[in-house]
C-alpha positions in Angstrom: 1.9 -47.9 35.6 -0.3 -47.5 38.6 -3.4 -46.4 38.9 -2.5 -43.3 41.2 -0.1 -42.2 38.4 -2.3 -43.0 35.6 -5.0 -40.0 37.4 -1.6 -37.5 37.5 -1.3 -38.2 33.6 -4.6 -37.9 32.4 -5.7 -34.9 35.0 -2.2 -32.6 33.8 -2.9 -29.1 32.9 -2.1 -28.8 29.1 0.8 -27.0 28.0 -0.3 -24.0 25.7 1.3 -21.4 23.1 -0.1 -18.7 24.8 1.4 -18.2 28.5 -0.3 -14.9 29.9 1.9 -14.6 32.7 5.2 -14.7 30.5 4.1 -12.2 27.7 0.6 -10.3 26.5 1.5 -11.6 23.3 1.6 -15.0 22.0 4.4 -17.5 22.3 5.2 -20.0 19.5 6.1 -23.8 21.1 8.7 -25.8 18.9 8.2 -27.3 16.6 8.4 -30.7 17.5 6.0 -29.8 20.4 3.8 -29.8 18.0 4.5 -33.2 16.5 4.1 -34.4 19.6 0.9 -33.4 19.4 -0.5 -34.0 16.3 -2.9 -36.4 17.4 -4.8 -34.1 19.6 -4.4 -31.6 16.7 -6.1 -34.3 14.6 -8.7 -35.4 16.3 -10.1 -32.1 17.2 -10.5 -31.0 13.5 -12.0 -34.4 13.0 -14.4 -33.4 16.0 -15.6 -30.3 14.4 -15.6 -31.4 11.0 -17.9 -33.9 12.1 -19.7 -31.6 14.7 -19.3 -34.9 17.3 -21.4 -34.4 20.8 -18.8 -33.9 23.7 -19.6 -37.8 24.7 -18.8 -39.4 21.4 -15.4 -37.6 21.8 -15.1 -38.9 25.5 -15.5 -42.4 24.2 -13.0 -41.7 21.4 -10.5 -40.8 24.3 -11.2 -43.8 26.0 -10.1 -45.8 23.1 -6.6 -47.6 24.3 -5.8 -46.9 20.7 -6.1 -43.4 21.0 -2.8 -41.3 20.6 -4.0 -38.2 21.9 -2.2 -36.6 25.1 -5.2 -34.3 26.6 -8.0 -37.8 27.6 -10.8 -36.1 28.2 -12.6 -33.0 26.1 -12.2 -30.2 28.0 -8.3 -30.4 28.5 -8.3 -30.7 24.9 -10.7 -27.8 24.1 -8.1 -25.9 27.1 -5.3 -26.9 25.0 -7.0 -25.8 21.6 -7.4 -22.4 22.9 -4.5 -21.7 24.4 -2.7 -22.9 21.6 -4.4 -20.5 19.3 -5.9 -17.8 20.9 -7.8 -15.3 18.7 -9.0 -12.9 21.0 -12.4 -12.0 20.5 -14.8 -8.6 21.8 -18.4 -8.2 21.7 -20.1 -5.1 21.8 -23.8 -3.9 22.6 -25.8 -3.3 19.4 -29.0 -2.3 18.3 -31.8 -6.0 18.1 -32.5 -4.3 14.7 -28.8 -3.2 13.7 -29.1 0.1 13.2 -25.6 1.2 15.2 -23.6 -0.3 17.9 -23.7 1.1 21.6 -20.3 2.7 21.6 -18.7 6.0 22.0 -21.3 8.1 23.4 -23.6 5.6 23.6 -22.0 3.4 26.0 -24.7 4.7 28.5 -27.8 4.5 26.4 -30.4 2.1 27.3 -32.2 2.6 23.8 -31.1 3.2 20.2 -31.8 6.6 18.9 -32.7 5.9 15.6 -34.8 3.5 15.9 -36.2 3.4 19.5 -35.9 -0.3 20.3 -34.4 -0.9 23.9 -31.0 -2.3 24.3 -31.5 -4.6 26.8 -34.3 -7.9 27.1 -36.2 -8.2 30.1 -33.8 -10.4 32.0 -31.2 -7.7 31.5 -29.1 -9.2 29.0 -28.3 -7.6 26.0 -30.6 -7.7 23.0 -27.8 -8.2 19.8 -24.0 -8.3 20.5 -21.5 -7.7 17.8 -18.1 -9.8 17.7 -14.8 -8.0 17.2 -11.8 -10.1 16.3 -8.6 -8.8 18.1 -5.8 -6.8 15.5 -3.5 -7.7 18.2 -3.7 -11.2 18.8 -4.0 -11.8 15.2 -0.7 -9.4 14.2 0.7 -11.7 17.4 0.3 -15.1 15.4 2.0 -13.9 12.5 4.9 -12.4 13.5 5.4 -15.1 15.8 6.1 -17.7 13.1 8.9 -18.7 11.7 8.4 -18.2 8.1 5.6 -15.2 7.8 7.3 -13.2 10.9 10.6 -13.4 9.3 9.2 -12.3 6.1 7.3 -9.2 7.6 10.4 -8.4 9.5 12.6 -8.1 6.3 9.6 -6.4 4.3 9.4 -3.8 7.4 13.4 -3.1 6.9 13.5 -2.8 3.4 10.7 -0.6 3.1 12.6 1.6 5.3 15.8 1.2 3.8 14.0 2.4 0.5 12.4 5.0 1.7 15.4 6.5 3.4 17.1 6.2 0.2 14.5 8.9 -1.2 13.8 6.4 -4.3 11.0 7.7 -6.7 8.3 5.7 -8.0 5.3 4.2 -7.3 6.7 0.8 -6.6 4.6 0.2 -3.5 3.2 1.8 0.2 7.2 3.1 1.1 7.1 5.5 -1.9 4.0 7.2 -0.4 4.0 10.7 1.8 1.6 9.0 4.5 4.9 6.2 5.1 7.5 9.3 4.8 6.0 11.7 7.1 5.8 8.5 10.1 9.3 7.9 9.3 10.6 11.0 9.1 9.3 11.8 12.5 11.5 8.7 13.8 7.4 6.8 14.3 8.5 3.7 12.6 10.7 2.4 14.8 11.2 -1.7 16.5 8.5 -3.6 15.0 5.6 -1.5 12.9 3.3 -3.0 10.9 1.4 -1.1 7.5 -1.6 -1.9 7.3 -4.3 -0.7 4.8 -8.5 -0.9 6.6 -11.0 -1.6 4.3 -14.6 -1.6 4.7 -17.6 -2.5 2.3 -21.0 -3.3 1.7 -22.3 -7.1 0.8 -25.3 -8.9 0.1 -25.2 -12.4 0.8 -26.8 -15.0 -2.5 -29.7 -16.8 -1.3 -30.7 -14.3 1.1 -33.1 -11.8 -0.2 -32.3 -8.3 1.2 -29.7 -9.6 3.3 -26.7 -6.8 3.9 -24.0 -6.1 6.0 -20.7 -4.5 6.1 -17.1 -5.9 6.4 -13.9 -4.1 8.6 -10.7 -6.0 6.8 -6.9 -5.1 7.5 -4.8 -6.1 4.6 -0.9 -6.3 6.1 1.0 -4.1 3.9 4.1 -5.0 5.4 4.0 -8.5 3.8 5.0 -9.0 0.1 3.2 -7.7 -2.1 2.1 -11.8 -3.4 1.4 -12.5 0.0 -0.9 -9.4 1.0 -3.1 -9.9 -1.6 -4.3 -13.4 -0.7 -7.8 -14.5 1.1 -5.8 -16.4 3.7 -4.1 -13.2 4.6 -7.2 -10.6 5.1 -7.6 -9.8 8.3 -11.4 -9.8 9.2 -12.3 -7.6 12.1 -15.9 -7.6 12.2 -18.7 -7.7 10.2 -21.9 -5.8 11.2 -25.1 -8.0 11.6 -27.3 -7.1 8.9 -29.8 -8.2 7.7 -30.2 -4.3 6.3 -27.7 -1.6 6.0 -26.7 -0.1 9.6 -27.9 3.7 9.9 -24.6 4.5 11.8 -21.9 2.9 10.3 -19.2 5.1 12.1 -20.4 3.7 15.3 -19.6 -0.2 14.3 -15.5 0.8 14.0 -15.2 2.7 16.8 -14.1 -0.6 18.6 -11.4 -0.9 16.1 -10.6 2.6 16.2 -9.9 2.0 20.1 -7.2 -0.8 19.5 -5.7 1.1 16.6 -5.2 4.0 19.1 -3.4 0.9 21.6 -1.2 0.1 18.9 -0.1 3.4 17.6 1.3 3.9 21.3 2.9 0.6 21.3 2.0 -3.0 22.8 4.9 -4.9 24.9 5.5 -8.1 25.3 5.7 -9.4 21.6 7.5 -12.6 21.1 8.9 -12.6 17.4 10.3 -15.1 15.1 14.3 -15.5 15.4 14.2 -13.4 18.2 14.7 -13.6 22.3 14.3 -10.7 23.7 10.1 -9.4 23.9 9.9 -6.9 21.6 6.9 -3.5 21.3 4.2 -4.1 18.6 3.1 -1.0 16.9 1.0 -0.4 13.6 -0.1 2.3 11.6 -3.1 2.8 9.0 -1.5 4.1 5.7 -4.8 4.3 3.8 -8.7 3.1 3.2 -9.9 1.1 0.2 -13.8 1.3 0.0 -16.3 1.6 -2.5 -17.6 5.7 -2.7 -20.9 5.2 -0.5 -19.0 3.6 2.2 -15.8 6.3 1.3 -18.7 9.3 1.7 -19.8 7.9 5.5 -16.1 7.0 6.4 -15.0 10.6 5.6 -18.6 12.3 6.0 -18.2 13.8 2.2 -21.4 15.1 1.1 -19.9 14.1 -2.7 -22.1 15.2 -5.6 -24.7 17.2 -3.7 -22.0 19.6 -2.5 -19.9 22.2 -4.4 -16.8 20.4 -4.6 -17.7 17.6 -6.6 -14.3 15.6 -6.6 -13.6 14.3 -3.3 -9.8 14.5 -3.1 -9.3 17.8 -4.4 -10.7 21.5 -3.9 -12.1 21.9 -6.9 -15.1 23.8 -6.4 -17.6 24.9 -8.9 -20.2 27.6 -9.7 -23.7 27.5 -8.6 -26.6 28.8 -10.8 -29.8 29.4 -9.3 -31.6 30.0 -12.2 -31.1 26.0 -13.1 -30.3 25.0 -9.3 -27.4 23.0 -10.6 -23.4 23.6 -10.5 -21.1 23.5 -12.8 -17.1 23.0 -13.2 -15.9 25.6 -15.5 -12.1 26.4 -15.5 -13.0 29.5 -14.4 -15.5 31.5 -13.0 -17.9 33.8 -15.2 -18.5 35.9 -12.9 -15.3 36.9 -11.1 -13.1 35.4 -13.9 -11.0 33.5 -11.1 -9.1 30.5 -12.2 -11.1 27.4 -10.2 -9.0 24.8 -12.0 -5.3 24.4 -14.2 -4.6 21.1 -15.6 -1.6 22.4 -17.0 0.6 23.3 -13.8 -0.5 19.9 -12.3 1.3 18.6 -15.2 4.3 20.8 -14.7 4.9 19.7 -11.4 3.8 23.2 -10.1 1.9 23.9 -7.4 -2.2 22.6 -8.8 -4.9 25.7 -8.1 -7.2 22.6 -6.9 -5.3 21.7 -4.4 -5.5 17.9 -3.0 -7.2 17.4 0.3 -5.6 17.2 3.8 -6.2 16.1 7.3 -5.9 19.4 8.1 -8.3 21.1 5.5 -11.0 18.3 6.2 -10.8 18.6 10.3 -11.3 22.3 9.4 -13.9 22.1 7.2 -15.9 19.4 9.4 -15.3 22.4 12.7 -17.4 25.1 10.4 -20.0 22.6 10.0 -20.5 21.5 13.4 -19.9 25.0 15.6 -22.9 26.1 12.9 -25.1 22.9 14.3 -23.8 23.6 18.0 -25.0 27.1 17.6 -28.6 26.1 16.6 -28.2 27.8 12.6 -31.1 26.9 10.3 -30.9 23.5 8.5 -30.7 25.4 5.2 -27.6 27.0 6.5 -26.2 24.3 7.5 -27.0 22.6 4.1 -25.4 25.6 2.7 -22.0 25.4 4.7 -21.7 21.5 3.8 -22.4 21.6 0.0 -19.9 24.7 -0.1 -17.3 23.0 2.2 -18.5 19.1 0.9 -18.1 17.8 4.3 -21.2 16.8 6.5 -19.1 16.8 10.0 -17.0 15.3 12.3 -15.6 11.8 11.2 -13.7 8.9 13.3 -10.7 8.4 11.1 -10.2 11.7 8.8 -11.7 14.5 11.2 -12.5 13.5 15.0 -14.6 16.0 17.5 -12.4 17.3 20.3 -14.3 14.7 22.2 -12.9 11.9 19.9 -9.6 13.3 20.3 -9.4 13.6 23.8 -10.9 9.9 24.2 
């Protein structure tokens, strides 16, 4: 080979997955595309198992004995990326954590709960926060062979299922939050269930260290593959090293791409198929522990009136003791606050369960009482009667929210 075609070799662009001018999703090469490939494949996870300087792996390329197809490190690091391209985000945060810069605060040049400034002297930003993309990530799984054509089968059968009206608690397709989608004709091409979760950690080792998780579990896998590590999707975890004072404002980034996805995402390439299809996905329900429950929903839980969460069960007051309690019925007015015994029927339960609906309307009383400038007390009053503190991003957005 001549030299003059030995430079066209080594120089020539790499050949990835992902092909943004084709699709805005990914796209799976062959198989044995990849084969042909495995060297660079190789030595890469040798390079960062190893944490190798970019000129020890230059001289490794050099090496006539070297199988690798991209001969110098950045066409291989190009290749590495496009091949597997987990899209990330960063957002502005506060230097000491409290909250991230988002929502209304996208303009703020200061934190307003703690005062530090958002920006260094040079103008860069103090703390960022890294966001993994739902998209990309729901891209690389659907777009293999083996786990796309699995979620693809899972998504038709849970449909199939819950057309069929089955009974049960078998899994997510019996519940009313899939029906109602479904019934409205939401769940159409490819939708994927997923479930967000969000709680607090402490890492060993590192006293006083904490931070918070955001992890989508794919409910529209099997139920033995869902459960698995490998499977979690990690969105973000906030920086720590303490507890942020507005954790509402770290998921508003996800909250954004959930609202892209619920109006559908062209472009997806999927396993077995052609033809592009349109991603969508749907949250079906939040698993958290009860603090981080109480500031995802803004419950004021046991300082409020209605001391269980997912019903309206709300109990007396007694000023003499300044305590409540949860009699079946009231000593006063001898209403009925609570009747196990038509819950068990199947009737119609006095404490009723909690809705969007009920929750968005509670959260309005509460905040048209702190628009208008009431007294704390009363606005104390209103949230332990109604046990809701305010608005909330997922289970009762402000107009403002809404309209966003």
């Amino acid at each position: 080979m001549e030299a003059a075609e030995a430079d066209k070799v080594i120089d020539a662009p790499p050949s990835p997955i992902y092909q943004p001018t084709v699709s805005t999703n990914e796209l799976r090469l062959p198989v044995g595309q990849f084969k042909d490939n495995r060297a660079d494949w190789t030595l890469y996870a040798f390079t960062v198992q190893n944490d190798l300087t970019q000129a020890s792996v230059a001289d490794l390329l050099k090496l006539s004995t070297c199988a690798a197809k991209y001969r110098t490190p950045y066409l291989m690091e190009r290749f590495i990326e496009a091949s597997v391209n987990l899209e990330t985000r960063t957002v502005d945060c506060c230097r000491n954590r409290c909250l991230a810069f988002t929502h209304k605060r996208v303009q703020q040049n200061a934190c307003d709960a703690c005062g530090a400034p958002r920006y260094k002297g040079d103008g860069k930003s103090a703390k960022q926060m890294t966001y993994w993309s739902l998209t990309s990530l729901l891209a690389h799984l659907l777009g293999d062979a083996v786990i796309g054509k699995s979620m693809q089968e899972n998504m038709a059968a849970a449909r199939k299922a819950a057309e069929r009206g089955a009974d049960g608690v078998h899994d997510y397709y019996n519940a009313k939050t899939f029906r109602f989608p479904l019934d409205k004709g939401l769940l159409g091409g490819v939708c994927v269930m997923l479930n967000c979760g969000t709680d607090g950690f402490q890492i060993l080792g590192q006293n006083g260290f904490e931070g918070w998780t955001i992890v989508m579990t794919l409910l529209s896998m099997s139920p033995d593959q869902r459960t698995r590590n490998k499977y979690q999707l990690l969105m973000a975890v906030t920086p720590g090293p303490k507890r942020p004072v507005d954790l509402e404002s770290f998921l508003h980034q996800t909250a954004e791409e959930l609202n892209e996805l619920a109006n559908g995402i062209p472009g997806l390439m999927v396993a077995g198929s052609t033809t592009p299809q349109v991603l969508t996905s749907a949250v079906l329900n939040f698993s958290t522990n009860q603090p981080g429950g109480d500031k995802l929903t803004q419950y004021k839980g046991i300082n409020s009136y209605i001391y269980n969460r997912l019903r309206l069960f709300k109990g007396v007051y007694f000023s003499a003791r300044n305590h409540v309690y949860y009699p079946p019925k009231d000593p006063a007015s001898g209403n009925t606050l609570f009747e196990i015994e038509d819950c068990i029927g199947g009737q119609k339960c006095i404490a009723t369960p909690r809705t969007a609906t009920s929750i968005a309307a509670s959260a309005v009383v509460v905040e048209d009482a702190r628009t208008a400038g009431r007294s704390i007390a009363y606005q104390t009053s209103l949230e332990q009667k109604t046990g809701i503190k305010g608005y909330s991003l997922f289970f009762g957005p402000s107009p403002a929210m809404s309209e966003a």
